[in-house]
C-alpha positions as a printed Julia matrix, in Angstrom:
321×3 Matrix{Float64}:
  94.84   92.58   98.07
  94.88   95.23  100.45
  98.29   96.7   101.53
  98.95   97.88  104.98
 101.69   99.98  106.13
 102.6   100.24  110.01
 100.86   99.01  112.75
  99.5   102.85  113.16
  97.3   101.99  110.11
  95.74   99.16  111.14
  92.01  100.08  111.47
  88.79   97.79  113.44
  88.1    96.22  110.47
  91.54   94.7   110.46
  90.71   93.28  113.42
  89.59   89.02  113.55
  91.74   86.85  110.99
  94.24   84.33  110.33
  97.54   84.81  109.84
 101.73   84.53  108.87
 104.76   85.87  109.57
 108.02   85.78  107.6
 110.53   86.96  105.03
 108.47   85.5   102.14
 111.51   85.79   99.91
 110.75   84.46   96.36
 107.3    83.23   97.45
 108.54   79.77   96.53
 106.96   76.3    96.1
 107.23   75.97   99.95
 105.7    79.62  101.12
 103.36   78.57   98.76
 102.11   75.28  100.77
 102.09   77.33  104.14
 100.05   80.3   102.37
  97.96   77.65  100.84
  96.8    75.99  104.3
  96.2    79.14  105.51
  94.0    80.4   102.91
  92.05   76.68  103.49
  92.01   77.98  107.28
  90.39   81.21  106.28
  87.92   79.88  104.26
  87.08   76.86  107.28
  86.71   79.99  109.94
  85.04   82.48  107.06
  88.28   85.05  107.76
  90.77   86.88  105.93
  94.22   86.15  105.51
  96.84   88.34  106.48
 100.25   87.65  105.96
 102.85   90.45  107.85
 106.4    91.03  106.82
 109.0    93.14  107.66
 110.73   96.06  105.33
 113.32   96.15  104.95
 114.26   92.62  106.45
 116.1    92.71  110.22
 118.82   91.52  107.94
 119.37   94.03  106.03
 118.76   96.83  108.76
 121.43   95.12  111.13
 124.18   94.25  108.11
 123.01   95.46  104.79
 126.67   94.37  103.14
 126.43   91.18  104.09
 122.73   90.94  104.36
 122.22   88.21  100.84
 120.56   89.13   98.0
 116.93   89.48   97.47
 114.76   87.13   95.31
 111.94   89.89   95.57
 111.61   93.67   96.18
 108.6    94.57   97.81
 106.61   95.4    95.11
 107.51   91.99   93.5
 106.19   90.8    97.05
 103.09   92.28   96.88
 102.13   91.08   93.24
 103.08   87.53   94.1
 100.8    87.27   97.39
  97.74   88.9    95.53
  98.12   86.58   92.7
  97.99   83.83   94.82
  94.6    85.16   96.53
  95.97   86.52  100.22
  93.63   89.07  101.74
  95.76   91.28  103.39
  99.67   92.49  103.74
 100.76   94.17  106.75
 104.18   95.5   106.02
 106.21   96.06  109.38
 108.86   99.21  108.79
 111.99   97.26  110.46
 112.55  100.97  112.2
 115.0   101.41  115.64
 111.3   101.46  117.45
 110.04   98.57  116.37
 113.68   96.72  117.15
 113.58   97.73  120.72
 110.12   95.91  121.29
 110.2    93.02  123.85
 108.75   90.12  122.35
 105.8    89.86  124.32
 104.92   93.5   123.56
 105.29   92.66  119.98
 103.25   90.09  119.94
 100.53   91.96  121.87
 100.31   94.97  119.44
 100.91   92.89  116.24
  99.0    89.74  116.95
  95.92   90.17  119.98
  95.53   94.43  120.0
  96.17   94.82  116.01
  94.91   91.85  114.3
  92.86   90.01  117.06
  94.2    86.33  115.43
  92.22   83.27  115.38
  94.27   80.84  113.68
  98.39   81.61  113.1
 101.02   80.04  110.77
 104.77   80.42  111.16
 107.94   78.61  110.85
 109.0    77.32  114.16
 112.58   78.47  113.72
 111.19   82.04  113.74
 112.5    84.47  115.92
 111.13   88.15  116.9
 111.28   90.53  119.44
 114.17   92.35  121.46
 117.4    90.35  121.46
 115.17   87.53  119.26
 113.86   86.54  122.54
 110.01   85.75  120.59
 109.58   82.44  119.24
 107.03   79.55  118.04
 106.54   78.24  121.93
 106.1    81.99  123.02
 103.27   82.4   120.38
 102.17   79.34  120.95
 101.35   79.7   125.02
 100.11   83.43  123.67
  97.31   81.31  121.49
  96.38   78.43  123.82
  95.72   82.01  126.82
  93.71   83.55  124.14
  91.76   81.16  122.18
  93.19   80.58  119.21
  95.53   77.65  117.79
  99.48   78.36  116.18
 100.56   75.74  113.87
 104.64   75.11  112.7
 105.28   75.09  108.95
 106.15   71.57  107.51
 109.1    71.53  105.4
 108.68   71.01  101.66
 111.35   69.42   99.87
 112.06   68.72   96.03
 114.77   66.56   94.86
 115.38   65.34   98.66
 116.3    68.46   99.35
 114.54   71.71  101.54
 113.12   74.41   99.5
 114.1    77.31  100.72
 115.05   80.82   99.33
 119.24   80.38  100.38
 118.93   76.86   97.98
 117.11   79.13   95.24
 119.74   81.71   95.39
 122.51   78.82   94.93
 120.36   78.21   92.0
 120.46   81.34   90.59
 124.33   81.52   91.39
 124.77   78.49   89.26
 122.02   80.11   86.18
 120.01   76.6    86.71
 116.95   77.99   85.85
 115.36   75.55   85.22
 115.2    74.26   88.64
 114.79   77.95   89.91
 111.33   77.47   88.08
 110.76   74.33   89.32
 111.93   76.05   93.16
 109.67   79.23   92.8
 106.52   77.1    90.97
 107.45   79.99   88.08
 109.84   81.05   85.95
 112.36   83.45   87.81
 111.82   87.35   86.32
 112.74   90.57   87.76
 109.96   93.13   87.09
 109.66   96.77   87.16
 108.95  100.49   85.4
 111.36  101.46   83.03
 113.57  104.99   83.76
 115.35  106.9    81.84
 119.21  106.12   81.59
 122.13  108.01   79.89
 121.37  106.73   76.44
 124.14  105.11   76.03
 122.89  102.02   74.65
 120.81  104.2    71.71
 124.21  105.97   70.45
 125.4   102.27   70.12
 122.81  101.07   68.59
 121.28   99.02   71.22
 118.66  100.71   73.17
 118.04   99.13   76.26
 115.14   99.41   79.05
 116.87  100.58   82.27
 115.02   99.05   85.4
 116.49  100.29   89.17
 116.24   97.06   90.77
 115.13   98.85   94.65
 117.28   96.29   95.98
 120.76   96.29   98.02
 121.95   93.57   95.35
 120.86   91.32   92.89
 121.05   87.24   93.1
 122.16   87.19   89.72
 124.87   89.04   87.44
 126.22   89.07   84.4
 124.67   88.9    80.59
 121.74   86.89   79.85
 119.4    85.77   77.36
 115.87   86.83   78.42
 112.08   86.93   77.42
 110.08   90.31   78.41
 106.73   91.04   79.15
 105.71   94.62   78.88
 102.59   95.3    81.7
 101.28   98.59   80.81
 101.61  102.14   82.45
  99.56  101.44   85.48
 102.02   98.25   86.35
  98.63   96.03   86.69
  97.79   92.6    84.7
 100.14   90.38   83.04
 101.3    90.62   79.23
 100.31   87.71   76.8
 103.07   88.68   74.45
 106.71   87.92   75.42
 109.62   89.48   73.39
 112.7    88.1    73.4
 116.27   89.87   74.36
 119.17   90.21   75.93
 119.7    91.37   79.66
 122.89   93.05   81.59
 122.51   92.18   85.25
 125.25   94.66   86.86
 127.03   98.0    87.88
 128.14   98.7    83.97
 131.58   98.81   84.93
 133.05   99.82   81.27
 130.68  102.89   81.62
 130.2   103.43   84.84
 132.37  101.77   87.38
 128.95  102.06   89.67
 128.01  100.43   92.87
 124.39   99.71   92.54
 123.14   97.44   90.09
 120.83   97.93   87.79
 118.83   96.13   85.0
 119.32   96.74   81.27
 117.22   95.27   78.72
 117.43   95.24   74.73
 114.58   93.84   73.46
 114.74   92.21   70.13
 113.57   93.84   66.81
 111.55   95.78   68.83
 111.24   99.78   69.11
 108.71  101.41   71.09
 108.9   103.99   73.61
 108.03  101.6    76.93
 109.31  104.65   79.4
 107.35  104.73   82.49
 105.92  101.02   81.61
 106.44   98.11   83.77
 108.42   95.2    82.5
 108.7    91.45   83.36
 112.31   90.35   82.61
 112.22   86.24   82.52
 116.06   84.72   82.78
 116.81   82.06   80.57
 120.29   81.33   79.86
 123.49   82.89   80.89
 125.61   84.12   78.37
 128.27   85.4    80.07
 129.81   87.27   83.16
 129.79   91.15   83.71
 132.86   92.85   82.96
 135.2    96.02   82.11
 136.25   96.37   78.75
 139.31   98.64   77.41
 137.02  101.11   75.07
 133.66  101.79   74.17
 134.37  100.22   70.88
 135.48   97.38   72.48
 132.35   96.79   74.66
 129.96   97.82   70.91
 131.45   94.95   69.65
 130.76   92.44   72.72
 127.1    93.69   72.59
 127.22   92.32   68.61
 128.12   88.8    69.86
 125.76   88.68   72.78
 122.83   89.39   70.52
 124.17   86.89   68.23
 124.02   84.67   71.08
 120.75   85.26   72.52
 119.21   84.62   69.13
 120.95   81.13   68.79
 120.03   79.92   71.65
 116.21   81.1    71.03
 116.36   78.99   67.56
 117.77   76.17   69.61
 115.35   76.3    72.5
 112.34   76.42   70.06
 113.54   73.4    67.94
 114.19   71.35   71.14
 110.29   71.61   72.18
């Protein structure tokens, strides 16, 4: 999948395709649909599909503290939508220039000048534009003047319920992850290259992975029993073998008292040096909430019984299949 950043890069052959535009958060069961039809669309009209986002999300540019958590950074993002066979990913910087842009200008440069469109997908709750003027009649009138039709999302639903990436962070609130998994169409991981950290968890005898999660927050926290996949230096492919650990979601506040959070991983009976590597972290089973302990001794010994932990409920997840 080709990756595309600003409009400024956008080049002739861009030009002629079908396309979306959205969040994409998760890349769940029901972007999946939409992406699906669109891909069918393609294929009918022999384009390519280009699905365009913004980064960071309007959201998160207008209130990043109360903006809610992501389900995906953007290189999470990208992986998802190549893996599922998309063409093309315009990424949008969400910049003070871009926010000033009527709607109709935005949908000039974006959708006729930039891509030249022939077939579009979007929610019809979307809004765009200056003052989120831009909407799904506005596009729609822009498509029936040009030549080319704009088509509203249907709503998916599992359970009698809408899937949707506020219900999957509910989910993730309440560590079902089963349904998460059932929610994204895959079980729900946070992936990327492991950094160096204060090596800490070595002088206790627990060296962890340290992943920076390149997110404002996380939509899960707290201690958890995970499996791993280790990707390789370049980041690319997918691991057959999973290891099995146990994960600190959090801002290390016996340690650090920090305000980002960050991922920390000890993997099971394992020791190799995995710097620089990219890791899948899967989230199985919540063992308990993040939090402060009086001394380092104190926090040693926690670590003991979390491990414990993890490994039980690995024996007990086995023998139940």
């Amino acid at each position: 999948m080709e990756l595309i950043r600003g409009l400024q890069n956008l080049r002739p052959r861009h030009r002629g395709c079908v396309c979306t535009l959205g969040a994409f958060d998760g890349v769940h069961k029901g972007h999946q649909k939409v992406l699906s039809t669109l891909m069918a669309k393609g294929q009918e009209l022999g384009l390519p599909t280009t699905v365009v986002i913004f980064e960071p999300l309007p959201r998160e540019y207008f209130s990043p503290k109360d903006a809610p958590p992501r389900l995906m950074n953007l290189r999470e993002k990208f992986r998802a939508l190549a893996q599922l066979g998309i063409d093309r990913l315009l990424v949008l910087p969400f910049t003070t220039q871009l926010r000033s842009m009527g709607a109709n200008e935005f949908a000039d440069e974006v959708f006729l000048t930039g891509l030249d469109t022939r077939y579009m997908i979007i929610g019809d709750d979307l809004r765009f534009g200056r003052d989120r003027t831009g909407d799904f009649e506005l596009l729609k009138k822009l498509g029936k003047q040009n030549g080319f039709d704009v088509v509203a999302t249907e709503t998916q639903s599992l359970h009698g319920e809408r899937i949707s990436s506020t219900r999957i962070r509910r989910t993730l609130e309440s560590s079902d992850f089963g349904l998460a998994a059932e929610l994204l169409g895959r079980p729900y991981s946070i992936s990327g290259r492991v950094t160096e950290g204060q090596q800490l968890g070595r002088q206790l005898g627990t060296p962890t992975a340290n992943v920076k999660l390149n997110r404002l927050r996380s939509p899960i926290n707290g201690v958890y029993a995970v499996e791993v996949a280790i990707q390789g230096k370049g980041g690319s492919g997918t691991a057959d073998k999973h290891y099995l650990g146990v994960a600190n979601v959090g801002t290390r506040p016996t340690v650090d008292d920090g305000v980002k959070a960050i991922l920390e991983v000890h993997i099971l009976d394992f020791n190799q040096d995995i710097y620089r590597q990219h890791i899948d972290v899967f989230f199985k089973y919540k063992i308990r909430d993040e939090k402060k302990f009086a001394s380092i001794d104190e926090l040693k010994e926690q670590i003991a019984k979390d491990i414990k932990t993890s490994r039980e409920y690995f024996v007990s997840a086995k023998s139940t299949h």
